[in-house]
N, C-alpha and C positions, 0 to 999 in steps of 0.2 A: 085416773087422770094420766095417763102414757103419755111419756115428754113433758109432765108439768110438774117435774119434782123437782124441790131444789134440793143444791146442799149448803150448810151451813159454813160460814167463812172460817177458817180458825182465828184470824183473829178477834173476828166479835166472839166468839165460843172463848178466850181467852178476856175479853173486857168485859162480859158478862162471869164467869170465874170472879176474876178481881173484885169487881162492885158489888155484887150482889152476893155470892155463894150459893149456895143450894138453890135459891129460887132462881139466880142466872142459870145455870147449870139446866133446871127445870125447863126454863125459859128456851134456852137453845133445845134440849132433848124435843121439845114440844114441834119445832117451828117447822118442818119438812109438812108434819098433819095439818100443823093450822092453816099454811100456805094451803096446800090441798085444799082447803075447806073456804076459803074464800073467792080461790078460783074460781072452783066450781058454783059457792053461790054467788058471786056477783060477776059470773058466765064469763071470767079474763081469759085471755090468752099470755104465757109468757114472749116478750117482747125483746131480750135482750138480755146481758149478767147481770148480778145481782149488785147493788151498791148497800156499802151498810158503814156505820159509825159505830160510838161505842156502845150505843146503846136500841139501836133498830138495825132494819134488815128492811129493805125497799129495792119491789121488786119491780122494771119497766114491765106492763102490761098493754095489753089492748083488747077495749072493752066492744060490746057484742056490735054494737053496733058501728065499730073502727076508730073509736074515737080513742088514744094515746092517754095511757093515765098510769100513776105508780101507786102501787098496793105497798103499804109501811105498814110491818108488824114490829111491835117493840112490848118490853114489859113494862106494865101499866105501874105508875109510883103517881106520888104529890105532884110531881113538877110539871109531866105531861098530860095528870088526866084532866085538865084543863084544854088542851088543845084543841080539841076540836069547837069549842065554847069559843075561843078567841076566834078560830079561822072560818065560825058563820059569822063571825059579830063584824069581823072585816068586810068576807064577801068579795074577796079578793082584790079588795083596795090595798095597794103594797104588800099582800100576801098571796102564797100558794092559795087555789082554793080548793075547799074539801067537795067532793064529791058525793062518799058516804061514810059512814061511820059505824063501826060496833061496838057498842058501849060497854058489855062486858068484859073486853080483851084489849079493848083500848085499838082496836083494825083501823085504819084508815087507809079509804081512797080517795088519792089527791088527783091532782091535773098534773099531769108532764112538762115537767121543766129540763132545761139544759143541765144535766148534773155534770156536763164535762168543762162548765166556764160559771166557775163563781165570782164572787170580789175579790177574792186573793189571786186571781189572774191577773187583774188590773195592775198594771207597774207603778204606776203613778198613785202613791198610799194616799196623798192630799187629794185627787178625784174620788178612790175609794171610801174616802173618811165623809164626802160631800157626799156622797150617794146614800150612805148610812146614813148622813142627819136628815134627808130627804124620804125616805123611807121613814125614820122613826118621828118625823114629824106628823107625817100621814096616819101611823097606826098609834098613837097617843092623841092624836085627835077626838078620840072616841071615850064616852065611858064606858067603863067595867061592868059586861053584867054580871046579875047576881050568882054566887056560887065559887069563884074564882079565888085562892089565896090570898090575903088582906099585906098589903108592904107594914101596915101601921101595927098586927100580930108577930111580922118578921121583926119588925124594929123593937118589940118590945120583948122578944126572944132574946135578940144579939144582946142586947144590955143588962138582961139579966145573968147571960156567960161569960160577960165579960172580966167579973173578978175571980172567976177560977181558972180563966184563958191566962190571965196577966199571971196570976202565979207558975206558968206554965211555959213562961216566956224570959227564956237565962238572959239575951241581952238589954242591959236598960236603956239606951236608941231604940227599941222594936219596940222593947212593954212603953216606953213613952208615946212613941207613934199608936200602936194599936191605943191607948187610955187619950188620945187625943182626937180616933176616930170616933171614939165612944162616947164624947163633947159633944163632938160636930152633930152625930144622928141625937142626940138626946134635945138639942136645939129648934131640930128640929119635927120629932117625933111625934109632935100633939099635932101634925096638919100632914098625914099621910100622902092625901091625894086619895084621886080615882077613878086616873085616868084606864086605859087597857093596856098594859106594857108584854112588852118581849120578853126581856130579862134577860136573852141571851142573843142578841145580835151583832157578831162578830162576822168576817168575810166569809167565811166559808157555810154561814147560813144567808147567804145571799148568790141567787142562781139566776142568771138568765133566762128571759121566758121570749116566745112570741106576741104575747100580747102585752106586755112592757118591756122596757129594758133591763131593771132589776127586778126581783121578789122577796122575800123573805119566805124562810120554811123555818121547821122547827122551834115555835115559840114552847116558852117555857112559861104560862102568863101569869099574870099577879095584878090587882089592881091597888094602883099606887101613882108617886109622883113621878113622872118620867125623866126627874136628874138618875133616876135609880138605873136607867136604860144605859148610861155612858161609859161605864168601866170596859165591855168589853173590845171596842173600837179603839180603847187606850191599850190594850193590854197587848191583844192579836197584832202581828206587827208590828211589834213594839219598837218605838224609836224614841230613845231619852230625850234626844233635842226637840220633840216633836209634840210632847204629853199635854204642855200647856197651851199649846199652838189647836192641837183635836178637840182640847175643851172646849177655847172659847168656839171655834167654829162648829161644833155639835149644840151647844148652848144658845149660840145665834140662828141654827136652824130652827132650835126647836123652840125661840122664842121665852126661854129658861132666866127666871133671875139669879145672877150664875152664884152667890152665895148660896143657897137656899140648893143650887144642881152640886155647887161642892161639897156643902154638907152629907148630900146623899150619895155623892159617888166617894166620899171617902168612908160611907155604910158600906158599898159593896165592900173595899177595901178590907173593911173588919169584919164584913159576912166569911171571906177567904181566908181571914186569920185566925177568925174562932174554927171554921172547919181544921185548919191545919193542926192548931194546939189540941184541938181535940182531940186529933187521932195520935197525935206524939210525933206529926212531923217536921220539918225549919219550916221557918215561915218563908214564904215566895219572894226571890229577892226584888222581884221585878214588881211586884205589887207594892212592895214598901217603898220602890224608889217611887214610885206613881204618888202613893202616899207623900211621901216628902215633898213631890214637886206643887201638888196640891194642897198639901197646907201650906205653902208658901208662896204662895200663887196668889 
């Protein structure tokens, strides 16, 4: 394949390091072949440099017969081997859509999107916060097929780490907060949902396309209640005076009874805090003030 080799960015070679270790490390050693290997079978041409996050590597292609599509290699875990499950069950309603898929390596080819204008171009955070409840209203319209990460398995994980978290946690404002978020999901935990969610839909997974105005790419999916959808539209962009303002109009989009959306978005909240104690590090401060404003909200 002369002219179809890539190379690998160092920073993803460095967030693959971080995350993973050995199998990142693997993961990047691997990916010049793998590329190689799907070019040539699904006949791509390289199209353009590479774009990559912390965790994939998507390369602009174009396919035999001229049509523009990006080839996304990433290493396959929990959260994304789902993906391509969601993005047939969509079908490109508010989503990229898939192309084709390797199921052993977790390969996907998508459709070509504008990777140079996402939501976090948008100046105006109040249009981009609307455009996400529009989006996430469309892709929770749906339910969850089967096979997909259970929210109601997550929630009953988070609250069983919860009292080795709290011990883990010096200020007594945070251990109240995180033991106050562990109220709200135990509330309401016996009524998961089942719906198709994102789980990660923040601006910069939202791209520009020609056949809509916005998309979504990279879900992470899980089938659940979609108040669980809203933490990361509060987070990205963050503006204090603005927290309670994103709920209710995420909540209004998405037709949400906004108790029952608080309870679960201040799940995610303690989804982030048991990660953090877990590993030994401060809890996020910008997640707590979210917390605060939402229990008092």
């Amino acid at each position: 394949m002369v002219g179809q080799m890539i190379e690998v960015p160092g920073e993803l070679a460095a967030s693959q390091e971080k995350f993973n270790g050995a199998a990142g490390r693997a993961f990047v050693a691997g990916l010049p072949r793998r590329a190689a290997e799907f070019l040539a079978r699904w006949q791509l041409r390289l199209d353009g440099p590479a774009m990559y996050g912390v965790c994939a590597l998507v390369l602009p292609v174009v396919r035999a017969d001229g049509t523009p599509a990006a080839l996304k290699l990433q290493l396959l875990d929990e959260e994304n081997a789902g993906e391509p499950l969601a993005l047939r069950t969509w079908d490109g309603d508010g989503a990229v859509r898939l192309l084709a898929h390797d199921e052993p390596t977790g390969t996907l080819l998508l459709e070509r999107l504008d990777g140079r204008r996402t939501l976090a171009t948008v100046p105006d955070a109040r249009r981009a916060v609307a455009v996400i409840g529009a989006l996430l209203a469309r892709l929770t319209s749906v339910p969850a097929p089967p096979g997909l990460r259970r929210l109601g398995d997550t929630a009953r994980t988070m609250l069983e780490q919860v009292p080795s978290a709290l011990g883990r946690i010096a200020d007594p404002a945070d251990r109240r907060l995180v033991a106050d978020c562990a109220a709200a999901v135990r509330e309401v935990a016996g009524e998961p949902g089942d719906r198709l969610l994102h789980w990660d839909l923040h601006y910069e997974n939202v791209l520009a396309a020609e056949r809509a105005a916005w998309l979504a790419i990279d879900p992470k999916p899980l089938a659940g209640d979609p108040g669980f959808e809203l933490l990361p539209a509060l987070f990205n962009r963050y503006d204090p005076a603005e927290t309670v303002w994103r709920f209710d109009a995420l909540t209004d989009a998405l037709g949400l009874d906004r108790e029952r959306a608080r309870a679960w978005t201040l799940g995610r909240v303690l989804q982030t805090c048991l990660w953090e104690a877990g590993d030994g590090r401060p809890l996020t401060a910008v997640q707590l003030e979210i917390g605060r404003a939402l229990r008092a909200a």
